[in-house]
Structures are given as C-alpha cells and as structure tokens.
C-alpha positions as CSV (number, residue, x, y, z in Angstrom):
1,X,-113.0,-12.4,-65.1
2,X,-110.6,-11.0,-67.9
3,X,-108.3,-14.0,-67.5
4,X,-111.1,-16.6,-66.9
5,X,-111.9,-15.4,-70.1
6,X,-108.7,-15.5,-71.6
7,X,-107.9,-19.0,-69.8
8,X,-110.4,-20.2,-71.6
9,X,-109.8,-18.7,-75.0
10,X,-106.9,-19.9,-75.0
11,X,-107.8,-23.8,-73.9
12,X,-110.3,-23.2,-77.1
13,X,-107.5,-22.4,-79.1
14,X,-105.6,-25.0,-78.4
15,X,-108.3,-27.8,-78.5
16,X,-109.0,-26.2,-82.3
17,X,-105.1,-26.6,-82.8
18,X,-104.9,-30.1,-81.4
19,X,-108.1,-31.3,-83.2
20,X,-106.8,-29.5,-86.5
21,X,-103.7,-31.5,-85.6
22,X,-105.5,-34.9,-85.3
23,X,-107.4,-34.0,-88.7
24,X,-104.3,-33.3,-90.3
25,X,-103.1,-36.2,-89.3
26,X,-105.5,-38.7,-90.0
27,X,-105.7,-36.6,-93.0
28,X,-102.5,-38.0,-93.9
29,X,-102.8,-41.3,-92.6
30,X,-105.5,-41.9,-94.9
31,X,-103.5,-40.8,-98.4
32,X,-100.8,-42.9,-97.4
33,X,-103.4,-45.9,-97.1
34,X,-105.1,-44.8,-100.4
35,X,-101.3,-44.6,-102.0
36,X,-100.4,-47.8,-100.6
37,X,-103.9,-49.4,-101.7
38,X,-103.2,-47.8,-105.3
39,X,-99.0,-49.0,-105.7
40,X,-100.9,-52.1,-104.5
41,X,-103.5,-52.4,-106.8
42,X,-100.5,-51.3,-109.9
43,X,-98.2,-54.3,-108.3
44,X,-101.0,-56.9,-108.8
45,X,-102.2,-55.1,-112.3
46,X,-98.5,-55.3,-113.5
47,X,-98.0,-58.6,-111.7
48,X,-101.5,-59.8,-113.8
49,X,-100.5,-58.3,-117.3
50,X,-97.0,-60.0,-116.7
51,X,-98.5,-63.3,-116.2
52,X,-101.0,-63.2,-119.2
53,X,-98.3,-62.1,-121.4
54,X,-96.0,-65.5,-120.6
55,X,-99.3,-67.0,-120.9
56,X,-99.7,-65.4,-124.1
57,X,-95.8,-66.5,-125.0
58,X,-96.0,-70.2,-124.1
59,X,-99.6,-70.1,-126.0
60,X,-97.4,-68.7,-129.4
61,X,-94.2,-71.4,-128.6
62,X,-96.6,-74.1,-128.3
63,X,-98.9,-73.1,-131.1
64,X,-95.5,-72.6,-133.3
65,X,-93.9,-75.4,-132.3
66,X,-97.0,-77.3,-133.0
67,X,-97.5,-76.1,-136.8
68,X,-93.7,-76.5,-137.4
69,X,-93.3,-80.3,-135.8
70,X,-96.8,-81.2,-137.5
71,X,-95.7,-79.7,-141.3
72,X,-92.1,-81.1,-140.6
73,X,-93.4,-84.9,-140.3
74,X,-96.3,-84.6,-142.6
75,X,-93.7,-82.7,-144.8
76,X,-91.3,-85.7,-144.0
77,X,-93.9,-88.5,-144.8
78,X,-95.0,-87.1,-148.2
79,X,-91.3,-86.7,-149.1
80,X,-90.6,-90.7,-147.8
81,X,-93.9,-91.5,-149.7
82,X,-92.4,-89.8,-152.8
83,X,-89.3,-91.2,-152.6
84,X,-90.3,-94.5,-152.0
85,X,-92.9,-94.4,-154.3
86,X,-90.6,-93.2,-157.0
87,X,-88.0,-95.8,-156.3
88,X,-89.9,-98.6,-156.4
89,X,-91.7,-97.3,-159.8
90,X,-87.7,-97.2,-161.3
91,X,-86.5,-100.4,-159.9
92,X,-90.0,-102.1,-161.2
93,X,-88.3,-100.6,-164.8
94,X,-85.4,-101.7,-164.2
95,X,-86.5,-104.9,-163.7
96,X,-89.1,-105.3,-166.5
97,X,-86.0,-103.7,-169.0
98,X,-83.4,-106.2,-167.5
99,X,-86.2,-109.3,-167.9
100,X,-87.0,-108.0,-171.3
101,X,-83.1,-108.0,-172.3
102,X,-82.9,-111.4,-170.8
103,X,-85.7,-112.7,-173.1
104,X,-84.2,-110.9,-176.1
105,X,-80.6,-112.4,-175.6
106,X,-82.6,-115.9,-174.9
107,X,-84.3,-115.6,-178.3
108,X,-81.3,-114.4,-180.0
109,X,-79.5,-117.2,-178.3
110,X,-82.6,-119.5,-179.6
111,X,-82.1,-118.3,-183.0
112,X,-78.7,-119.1,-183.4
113,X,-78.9,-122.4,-181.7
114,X,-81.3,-123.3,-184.1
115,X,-81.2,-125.5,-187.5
116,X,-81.5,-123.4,-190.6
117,X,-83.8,-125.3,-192.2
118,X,-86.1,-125.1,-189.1
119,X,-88.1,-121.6,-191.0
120,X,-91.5,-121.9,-188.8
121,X,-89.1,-121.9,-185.9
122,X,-87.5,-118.4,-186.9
123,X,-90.7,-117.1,-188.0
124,X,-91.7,-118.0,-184.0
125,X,-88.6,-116.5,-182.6
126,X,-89.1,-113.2,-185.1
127,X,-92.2,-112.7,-183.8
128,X,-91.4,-112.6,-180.1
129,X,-88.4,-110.8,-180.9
130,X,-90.6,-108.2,-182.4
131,X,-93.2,-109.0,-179.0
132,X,-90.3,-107.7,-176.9
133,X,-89.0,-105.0,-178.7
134,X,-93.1,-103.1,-178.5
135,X,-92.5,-104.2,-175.0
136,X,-89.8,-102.0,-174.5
137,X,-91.5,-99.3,-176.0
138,X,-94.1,-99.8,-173.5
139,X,-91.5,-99.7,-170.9
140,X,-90.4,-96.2,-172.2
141,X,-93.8,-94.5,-172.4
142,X,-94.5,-96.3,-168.2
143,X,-91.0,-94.3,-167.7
144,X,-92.7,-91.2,-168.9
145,X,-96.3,-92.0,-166.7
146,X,-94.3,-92.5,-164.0
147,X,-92.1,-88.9,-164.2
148,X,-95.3,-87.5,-164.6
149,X,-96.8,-88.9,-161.8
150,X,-93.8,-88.0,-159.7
151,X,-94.2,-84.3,-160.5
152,X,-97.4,-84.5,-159.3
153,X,-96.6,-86.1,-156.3
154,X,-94.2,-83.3,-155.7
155,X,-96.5,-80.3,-156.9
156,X,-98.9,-81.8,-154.2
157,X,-96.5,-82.1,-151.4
158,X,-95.4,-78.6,-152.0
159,X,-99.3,-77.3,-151.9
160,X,-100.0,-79.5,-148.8
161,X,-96.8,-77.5,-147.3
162,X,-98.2,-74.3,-148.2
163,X,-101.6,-74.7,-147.0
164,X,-100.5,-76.4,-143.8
165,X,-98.3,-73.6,-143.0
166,X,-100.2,-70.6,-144.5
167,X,-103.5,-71.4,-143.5
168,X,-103.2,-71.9,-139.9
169,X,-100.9,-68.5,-139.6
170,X,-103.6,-66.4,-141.0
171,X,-106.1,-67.7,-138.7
172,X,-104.3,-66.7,-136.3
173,X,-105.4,-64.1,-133.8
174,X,-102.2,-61.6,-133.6
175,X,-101.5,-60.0,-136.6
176,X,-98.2,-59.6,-136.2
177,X,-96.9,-63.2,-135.3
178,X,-99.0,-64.3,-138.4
179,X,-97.1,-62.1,-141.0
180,X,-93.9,-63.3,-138.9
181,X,-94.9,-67.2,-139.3
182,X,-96.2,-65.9,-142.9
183,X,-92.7,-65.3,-143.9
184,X,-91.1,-68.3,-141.8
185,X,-93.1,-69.8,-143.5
186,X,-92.9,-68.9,-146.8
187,X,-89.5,-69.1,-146.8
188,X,-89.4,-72.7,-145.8
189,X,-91.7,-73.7,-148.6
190,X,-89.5,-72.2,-151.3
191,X,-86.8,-74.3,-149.6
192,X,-88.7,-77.1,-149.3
193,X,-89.9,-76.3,-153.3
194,X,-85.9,-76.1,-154.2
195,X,-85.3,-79.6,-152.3
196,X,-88.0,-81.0,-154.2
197,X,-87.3,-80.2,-157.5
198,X,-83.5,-82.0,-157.2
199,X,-85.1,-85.7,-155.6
C-alpha cells in the first residue's frame, strides 16, 4: 500500500511538473507572439510615419517649387512689361524729338531759302519755329511723366513680389518652412528690388 501510494504520488508529481511545463511553455509561446505582434505593429507604425513624412516632403517641394516657378514668371512678365513698356515710351521720344528737329531744320531751311522781302512769310515760319520749340518742352515734361510712371511700374512689381512670396508662406501650415521660405524669400525680393532699381 505504502508504494501504491507513493507510485502514485509520484505520477501526481510529475503530471503537476509536466502540466507546469506545458504552462510555462505556452506561457512563453504566447509573449513571443505578443512581442512579435508589437515589433510588428512598430515596423508598420515606423513604416506609416516614414511614408507620411515623404508625403509631407514632396507636398513642401511641390508647394515650393510652385510659389517660386509662379513668382519667377509673373516676376518675369512684369519686368518684360516694364521693360517694354519703358522702351517703347523712350523710342516714342526719340521719335517725336528727332521729328521735331526735322521740322525745325525744315523751317530754318524755309527761312533762309526764302526772299527777304517776303515779311508775312517769316512772321509764318517764326511762329512755327516758336510752335516747335513749346513742343519740345512738352516733350521734356512727357520724359518726366513717363520716369514717373516707370517707378511706379517698378514700386508695383516689387509689391506684387512681396505679396506673392510673403503671403502664401505665412499661410502656410509648418511654422518652420514658412520663416525658411520667409527669408528665401525676402532675400530674393531685395535682389529682385536691387535689379530693379538699375533697368
């Protein structure tokens, strides 16, 4: 009876050790699934906040690229306006100065082609003489209208480079790419403020 007893004791102790065992065991089993599930679920976080942040990179290229390309050709097309604008302005002077010179070396040539005794005919030629000559002073105060229309020309250009520069980098979301484009920017319009003022 004593060993039946201790046969079975034993068989009990080893069933507890075997089922401890398997507990252990699946135990284990389990914390290496939960690890695994846990490196997983870090891969595809780190894998996700990768992704959003080239996202968020292309976004800021694109969104720079955009705001530069579109203030460099409206930039470009103000300053061809200007420049065209301005030319034209000065070769219409230089034209309406060499026509006026033509008519005064016409007159003078008149004049001295003329008779003497022909007064009412001097008096004529005198008079559109003086004509021409207020002409000319007409041309000088257009020269002045037009370099004041120039410089606002180029005052505006510079404010439209400001504002389309400036404005959109404030508005936009990060904080620190807007100061960044800010000063970019800012920089570029003192440039572009130093071009102008030499055309």
């Amino acid at each position: 009876i004593i060993v039946i007893i201790i046969i079975i004791i034993i068989i009990i102790i080893i069933i507890i050790v075997i089922i401890n065992i398997i507990i252990i065991i699946i135990i284990i089993i389990i914390f290496i699934i939960i690890i695994i599930i846990i490196i997983i679920i870090i891969i595809i976080v780190i894998i996700i906040i990768i992704i959003i942040k080239i996202i968020i990179i292309i976004f800021i290229i694109i969104y720079i690229l955009f705001i530069h390309l579109f203030v460099f050709f409206l930039l470009v097309f103000f300053y061809i306006c200007i420049i065209l604008c301005h030319d034209n302005n000065n070769n219409n002077n230089d034209d309406n100065n060499n026509n006026n010179n033509n008519n005064n070396n016409n007159n003078i040539n008149n004049n001295n082609n003329n008779d003497d005794d022909d007064d009412d005919d001097d008096d004529d030629d005198d008079d559109d003489a003086g004509d021409d000559d207020d002409g000319g002073g007409g041309g000088d105060d257009d020269d002045d209208a037009d370099d004041d229309k120039y410089t606002m020309r180029k005052e505006f250009t510079t404010k439209t480079f400001h504002c389309c520069f400036i404005f959109p980098s404030v508005s936009f979301p990060l904080p620190c790419i807007s100061y960044l484009i800010y000063r970019c920017c800012s920089s570029a319009a003192v440039i572009a403020e130093v071009v102008l003022s030499r055309v």
